[in-house]
C-alpha positions in Angstrom: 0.0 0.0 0.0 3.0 2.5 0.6 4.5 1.7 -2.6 1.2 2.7 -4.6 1.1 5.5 -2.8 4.6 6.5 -3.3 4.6 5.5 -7.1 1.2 7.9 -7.3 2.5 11.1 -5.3 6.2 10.3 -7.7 3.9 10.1 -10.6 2.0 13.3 -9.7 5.5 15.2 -9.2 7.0 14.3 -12.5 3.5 14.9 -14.4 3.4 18.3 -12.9 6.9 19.0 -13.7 6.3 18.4 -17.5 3.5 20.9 -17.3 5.4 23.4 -16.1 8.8 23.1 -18.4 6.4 23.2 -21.0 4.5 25.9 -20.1 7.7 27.7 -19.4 9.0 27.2 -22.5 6.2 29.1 -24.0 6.6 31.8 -22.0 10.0 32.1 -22.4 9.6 31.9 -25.8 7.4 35.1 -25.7 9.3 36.9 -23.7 12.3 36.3 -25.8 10.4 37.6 -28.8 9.0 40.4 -26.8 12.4 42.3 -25.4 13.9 41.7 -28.9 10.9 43.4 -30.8 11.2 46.3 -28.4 14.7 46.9 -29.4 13.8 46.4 -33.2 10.8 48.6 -32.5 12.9 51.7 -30.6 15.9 50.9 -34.0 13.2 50.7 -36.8 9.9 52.0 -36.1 10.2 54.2 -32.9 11.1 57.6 -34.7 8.0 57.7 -36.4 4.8 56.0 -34.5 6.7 57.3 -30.9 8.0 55.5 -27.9 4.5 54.6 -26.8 2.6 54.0 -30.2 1.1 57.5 -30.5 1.9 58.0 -34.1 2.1 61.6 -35.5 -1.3 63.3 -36.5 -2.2 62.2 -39.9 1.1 61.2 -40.7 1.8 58.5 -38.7 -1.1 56.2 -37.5 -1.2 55.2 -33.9 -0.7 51.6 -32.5 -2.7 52.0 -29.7 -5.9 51.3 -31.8 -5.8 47.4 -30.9 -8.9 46.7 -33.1 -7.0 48.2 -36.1 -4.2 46.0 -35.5 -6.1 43.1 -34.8 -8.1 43.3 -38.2 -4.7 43.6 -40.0 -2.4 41.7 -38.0 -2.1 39.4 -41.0 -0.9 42.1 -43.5 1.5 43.3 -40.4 4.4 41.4 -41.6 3.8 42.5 -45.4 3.6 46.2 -44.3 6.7 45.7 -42.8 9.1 43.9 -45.1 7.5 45.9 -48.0 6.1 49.5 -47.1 2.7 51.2 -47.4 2.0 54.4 -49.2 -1.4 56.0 -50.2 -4.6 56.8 -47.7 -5.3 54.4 -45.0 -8.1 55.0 -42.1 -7.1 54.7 -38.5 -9.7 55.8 -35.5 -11.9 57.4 -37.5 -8.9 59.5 -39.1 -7.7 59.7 -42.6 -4.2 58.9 -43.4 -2.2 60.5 -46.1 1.0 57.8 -45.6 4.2 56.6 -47.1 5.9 53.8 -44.9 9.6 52.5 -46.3 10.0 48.9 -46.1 12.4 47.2 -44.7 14.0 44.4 -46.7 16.3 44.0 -44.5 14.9 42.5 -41.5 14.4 38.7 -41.5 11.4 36.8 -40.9 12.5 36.9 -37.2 13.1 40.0 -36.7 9.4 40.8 -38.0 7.6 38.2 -35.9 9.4 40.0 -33.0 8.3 43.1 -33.8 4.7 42.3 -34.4 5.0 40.6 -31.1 6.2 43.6 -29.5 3.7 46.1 -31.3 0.2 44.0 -30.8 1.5 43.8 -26.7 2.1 46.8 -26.0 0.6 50.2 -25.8 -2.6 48.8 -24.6 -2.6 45.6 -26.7 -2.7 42.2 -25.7 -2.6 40.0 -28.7 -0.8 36.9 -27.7 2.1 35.2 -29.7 2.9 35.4 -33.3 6.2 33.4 -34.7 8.1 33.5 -37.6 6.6 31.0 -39.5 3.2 33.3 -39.4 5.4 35.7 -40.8 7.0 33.6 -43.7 2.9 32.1 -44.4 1.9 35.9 -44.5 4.3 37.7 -46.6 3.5 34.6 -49.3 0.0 36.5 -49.3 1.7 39.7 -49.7 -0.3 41.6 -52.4 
């Protein structure tokens, strides 16, 4: 009787411990992604839509609309590696705009950015990895 009970309390202890190095893992993962895309974000984005997402007027939409970026997040990736010029709407506000591209960044780079972006300034839009990106950008129109 000891033994089962000591094989089902082991048991317990090592089932919980593989639910919580996986679930670590993913969070780690995210976090990763998250203080890299912040430093991407303050290199390559920052001087334009502001240290906290405000944007510029009509210039330079916000990121703080989370709805916006939610709707889009799928052409996020393509708006990044290739630009966006020509009227947009954000928050009710037209947009006269003309975003370079950068080809430089890799797929990486992206996904950490867009993981950064739709988390922050009052966003909370989960994980997003670079195979999203690579599967999005194929869509690229």
């Amino acid at each position: 009787m000891r033994n089962k009970l000591l094989y089902i309390i082991s048991s317990l202890f090592v089932g919980i411990v593989i639910f919580q190095s996986c679930s670590n893992e993913q969070q780690l993962n995210y976090q990763r992604y998250f203080v890299n895309g912040k430093g991407l974000y303050e290199k390559n984005c920052q001087n334009c839509h502001g240290a906290n997402g405000e944007g510029l007027g009509k210039l330079y939409p916000a990121l703080t609309d989370t709805m916006r970026l939610s709707k889009n997040k799928s052409i996020l990736a393509c708006i990044i590696k290739h630009g966006i010029s020509g009227k947009g709407v954000a928050a009710d506000t037209t947009l006269i705009t003309q975003m370079p591209g950068n080809a430089a960044l890799a797929d990486i780079d992206i996904a950490q950015i867009i993981v950064y972006v739709t988390n922050s300034f009052g966003n909370k839009q989960g994980f997003y990895d670079q195979g999203q990106v690579g599967d999005d950008l194929k869509n690229c129109r």
